[in-house]
N, C-alpha and C positions, 0 to 999 in steps of 0.2 A: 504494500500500500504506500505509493508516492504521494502524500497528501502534503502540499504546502505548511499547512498548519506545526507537521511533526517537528523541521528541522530550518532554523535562520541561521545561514553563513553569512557573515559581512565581508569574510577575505577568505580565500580557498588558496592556503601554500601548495606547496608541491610538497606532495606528502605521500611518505613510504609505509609510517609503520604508527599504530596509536595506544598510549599505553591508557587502562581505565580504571578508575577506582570511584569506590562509593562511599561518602562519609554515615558515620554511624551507621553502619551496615548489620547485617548480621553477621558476618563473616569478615568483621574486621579488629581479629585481634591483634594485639598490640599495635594497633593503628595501623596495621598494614593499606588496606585497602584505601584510606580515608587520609592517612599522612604522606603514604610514600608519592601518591601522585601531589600533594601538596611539598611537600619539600622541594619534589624536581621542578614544580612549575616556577620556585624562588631560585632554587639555584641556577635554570638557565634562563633567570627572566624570563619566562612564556607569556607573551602575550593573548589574551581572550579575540576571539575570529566569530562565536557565535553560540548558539544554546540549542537545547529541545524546545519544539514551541507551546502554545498555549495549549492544545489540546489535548499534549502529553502533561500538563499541569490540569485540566481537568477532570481528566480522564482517571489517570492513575494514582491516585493519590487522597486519602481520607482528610475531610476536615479536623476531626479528634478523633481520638479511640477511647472509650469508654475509663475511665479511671485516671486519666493521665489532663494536664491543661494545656499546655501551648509547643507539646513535643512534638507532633503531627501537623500544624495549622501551618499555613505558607508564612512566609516573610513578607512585612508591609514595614511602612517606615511612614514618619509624619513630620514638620517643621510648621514650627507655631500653628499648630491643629490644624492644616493643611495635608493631606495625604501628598508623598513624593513618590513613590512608587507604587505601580498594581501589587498586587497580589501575587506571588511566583513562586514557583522551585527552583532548585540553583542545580542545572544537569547541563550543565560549561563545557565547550572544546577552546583550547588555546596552543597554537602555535608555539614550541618551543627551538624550532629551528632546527636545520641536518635532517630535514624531512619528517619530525617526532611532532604529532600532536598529539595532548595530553587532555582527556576528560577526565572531570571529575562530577560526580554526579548524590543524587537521592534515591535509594532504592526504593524502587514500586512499591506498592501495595496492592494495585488492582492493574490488571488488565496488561497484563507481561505482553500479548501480542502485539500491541499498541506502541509501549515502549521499545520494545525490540526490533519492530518499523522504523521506527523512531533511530534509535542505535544505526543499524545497518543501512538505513536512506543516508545518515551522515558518513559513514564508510568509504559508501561507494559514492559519494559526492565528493570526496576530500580524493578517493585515488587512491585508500588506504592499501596495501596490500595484505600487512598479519599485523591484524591485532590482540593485544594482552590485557587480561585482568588480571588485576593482584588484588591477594586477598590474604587473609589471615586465621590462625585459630589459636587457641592456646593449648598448651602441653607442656609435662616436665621434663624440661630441658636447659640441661645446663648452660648457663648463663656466657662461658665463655666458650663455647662452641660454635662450630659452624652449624646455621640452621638446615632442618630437613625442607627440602621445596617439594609438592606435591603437583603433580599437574595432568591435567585434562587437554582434549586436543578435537579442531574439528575433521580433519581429509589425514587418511589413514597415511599419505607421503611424508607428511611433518614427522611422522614418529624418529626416522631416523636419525635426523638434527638437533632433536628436542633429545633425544638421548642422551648427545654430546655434554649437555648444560646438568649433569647429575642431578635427575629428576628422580621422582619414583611415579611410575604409573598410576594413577587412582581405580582402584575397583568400587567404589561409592554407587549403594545402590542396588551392587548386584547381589545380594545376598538377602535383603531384606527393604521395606521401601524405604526412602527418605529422598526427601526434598531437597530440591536442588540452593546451593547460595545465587545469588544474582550471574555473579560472575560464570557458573558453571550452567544457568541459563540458557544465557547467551551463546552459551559454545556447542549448546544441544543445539540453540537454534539456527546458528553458522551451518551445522553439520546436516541435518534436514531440508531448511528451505533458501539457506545460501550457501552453495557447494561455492560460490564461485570468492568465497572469502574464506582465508587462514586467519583462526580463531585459536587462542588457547588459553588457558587460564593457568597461575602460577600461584598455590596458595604455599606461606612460608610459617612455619610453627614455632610463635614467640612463648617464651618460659612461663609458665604459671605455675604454684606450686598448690598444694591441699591446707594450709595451714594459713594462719595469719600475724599478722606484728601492729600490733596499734589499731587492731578492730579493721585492718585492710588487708586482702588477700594479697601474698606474697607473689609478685613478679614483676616484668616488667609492662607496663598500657601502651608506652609507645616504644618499638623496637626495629631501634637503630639497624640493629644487625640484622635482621630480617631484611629492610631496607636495603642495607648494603648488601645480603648475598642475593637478592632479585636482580637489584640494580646492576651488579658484575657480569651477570648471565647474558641480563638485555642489555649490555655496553658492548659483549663481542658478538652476539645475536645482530644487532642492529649497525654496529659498528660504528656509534655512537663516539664522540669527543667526549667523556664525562668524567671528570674528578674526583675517585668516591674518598680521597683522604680525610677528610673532614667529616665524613659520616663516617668512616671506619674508627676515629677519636671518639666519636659522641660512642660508637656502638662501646667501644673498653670503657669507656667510663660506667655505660648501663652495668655491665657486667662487672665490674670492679664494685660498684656499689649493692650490686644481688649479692653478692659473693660474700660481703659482710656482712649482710643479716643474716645470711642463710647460715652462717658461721658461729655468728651469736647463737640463734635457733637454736644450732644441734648442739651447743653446748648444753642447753638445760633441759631439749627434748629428745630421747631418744627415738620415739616414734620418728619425728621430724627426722634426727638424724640417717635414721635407715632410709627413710625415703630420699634422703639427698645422694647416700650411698650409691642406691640401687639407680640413682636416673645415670650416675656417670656410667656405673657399669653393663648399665641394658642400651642405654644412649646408640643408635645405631642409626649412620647418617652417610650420604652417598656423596663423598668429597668431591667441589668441582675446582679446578685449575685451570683460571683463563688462558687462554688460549696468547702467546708473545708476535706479532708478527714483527719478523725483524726487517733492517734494513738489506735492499737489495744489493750494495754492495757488501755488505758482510757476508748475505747466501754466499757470493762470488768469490769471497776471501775464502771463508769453510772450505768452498770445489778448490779452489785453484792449491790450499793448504794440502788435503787428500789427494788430488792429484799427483802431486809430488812429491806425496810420504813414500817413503824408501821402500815400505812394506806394502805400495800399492800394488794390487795386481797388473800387467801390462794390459794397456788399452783403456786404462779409463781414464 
């Protein structure tokens, strides 16, 4: 459904590849889903090009939900009791440049075909070729470890690539029902009714533990290193110019600071203790190592070196 209504571009880049996340989402633990496309859109300055339109703000989306006051209601604003803005949801594309646009969005509530119209008409108007959602869950996992990335995929040819980026396959689903997050959606509905888009979803598992300190569950809410092992994946994926040394500080810091309470913890609880034990020892994670492209005159140094080692075979 090409309905004007769904999608307003104001500038259409030349665009290769779009990464998406949803704020407060379900599937956004340790603010995967909802920070990490907010962080990139600051660190490469991205600029806003256009949103979902009105329809997908009418359509999809509850005035309240029953028990709750103003978590669900659109955003309005007012100056000296004048309204300055309608009424809206905030489901943004911005230009971040090197071909990357970056959405950031509100997960539906109602009427997922609509949105997903919505989604894929910007797509394939932008020229997208694979798009990414990131997403989140929590699990215990230790704090200074590399995170596990789960992923989903729509055209059975991606599998091979997607390999490379130390993923683990998702079986979600096949065993018993459950419902999809937004992000994995989306990638049902790439694979059905748009063969002609690369979709996949990338969810990254930030640390949560069972216990608490100060009446708060122990972990981390936003996670740096989640963050950064996405971000490294989709830097030699996309081939991206991106900088993650500053998110890879913040991430030791998150982790340097889990790491003393969890410390404290086990000194006075043994339960606690053992469950810290056992995450290091059960902790089972598929290491990715980016990938170096070197410069072309060094390949040429390496041959020309081999070539002329003593112990080269004749002819090469």
């Amino acid at each position: 459904m090409d309905t004007p209504d769904l999608v307003t571009l104001r500038h259409q880049p030349a665009a290769k590849y779009l990464i998406a996340g949803w704020k407060h989402s379900w599937s956004d633990g340790g603010e995967v889903s909802g920070g990490l496309p907010g962080y990139l859109m600051e660190h490469l300055r991205a600029k806003p090009i256009g949103e979902m339109g009105p329809e997908v703000s009418r359509m999809c989306y509850p005035f309240q939900v029953g028990g709750t006051h103003d978590a669900y209601r659109p955003a309005v604003a007012y100056h000296d009791g004048l309204p300055t803005r309608p009424m809206s949801r905030d489901n943004r594309f911005y230009d971040a440049g090197q071909g990357l646009v970056i959405f950031l969005g509100e997960e539906p509530w109602h009427r997922m075909d609509i949105y997903g119209d919505a989604f894929f008409q910007a797509v394939k108007m932008l020229g997208v070729k694979q798009a990414v959602a990131v997403e989140g869950y929590y699990g215990i996992t230790p704090p200074e470890l590399e995170r596990s990335i789960n992923c989903i995929y729509s055209r059975p040819e991606m599998k091979a690539t997607l390999e490379r980026l130390g993923v683990r396959f998702s079986n979600f689903g096949s065993e018993r029902r459950q419902g999809p997050t937004i992000g994995m959606a989306l990638v049902t509905l790439a694979h059905y009714q748009h063969p002609e888009v690369e979709m996949f979803r990338l969810g990254a598992m930030a640390p949560m533990y069972p216990f608490t300190a100060n009446q708060e569950q122990v972990g981390i809410t936003t996670d740096h290193r989640s963050f950064y092992d996405i971000l490294r994946r989709l830097r030699a994926l996309f081939q991206l110019d991106l900088d993650l040394s500053d998110l890879r500080r913040r991430a030791d810091a998150d982790a340097d600071r889990l790491q003393r309470i969890l410390g404290r913890i086990s000194e006075s609880n043994p339960e606690a203790r053992e469950v810290v034990r056992r995450a290091q020892a059960d902790y089972n994670v598929i290491s990715y190592v980016e990938p170096v492209a070197l410069d072309p005159s060094l390949d040429r140094t390496l041959e020309d070196i081999l070539r002329n080692s003593p112990e080269a075979p004749p002819g090469t």
